[in-house]
C-alpha positions, 0 to 999 in steps of 0.5 A: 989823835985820841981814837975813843975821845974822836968816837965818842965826837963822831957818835953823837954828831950822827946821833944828833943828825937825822940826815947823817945817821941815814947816811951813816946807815947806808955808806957808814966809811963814807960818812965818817970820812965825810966828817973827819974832812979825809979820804983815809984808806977803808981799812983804817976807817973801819975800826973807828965805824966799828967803834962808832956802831958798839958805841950806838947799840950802848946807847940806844940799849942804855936808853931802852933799859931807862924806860923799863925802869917805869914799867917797875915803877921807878923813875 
């Protein structure tokens, strides 16, 4: 399995769910678990909710440094 290529999958399928970002908020293990379809012991799933998390912050801050460039008039 290709851990980067499952975050990048797992990411956007939480980003795009408003349900499940709020589960993943709450109970983030049992949410990748729950879209993985395993029950894998917590200490091997928290690498990918770690990476899940980094990869959210990216984003949201890519998309916040996007809008500022309207502030200085850039498109």
């Amino acid at each position: 399995m290709d851990i980067k290529a499952k975050i990048e999958e797992l990411t956007e399928k939480i980003k795009n769910d408003k349900d499940l970002l709020t589960k993943f908020q709450n109970d983030p293990i049992s949410a990748v678990e729950s879209l993985l379809g395993v029950d894998l012991p917590n200490d091997q799933i928290e690498g990918i909710v770690e990476g899940i998390k980094a990869k959210i912050k990216l984003d949201d801050l890519g998309d916040v440094l996007g809008g500022l460039g309207g502030l200085f008039g850039k498109k």
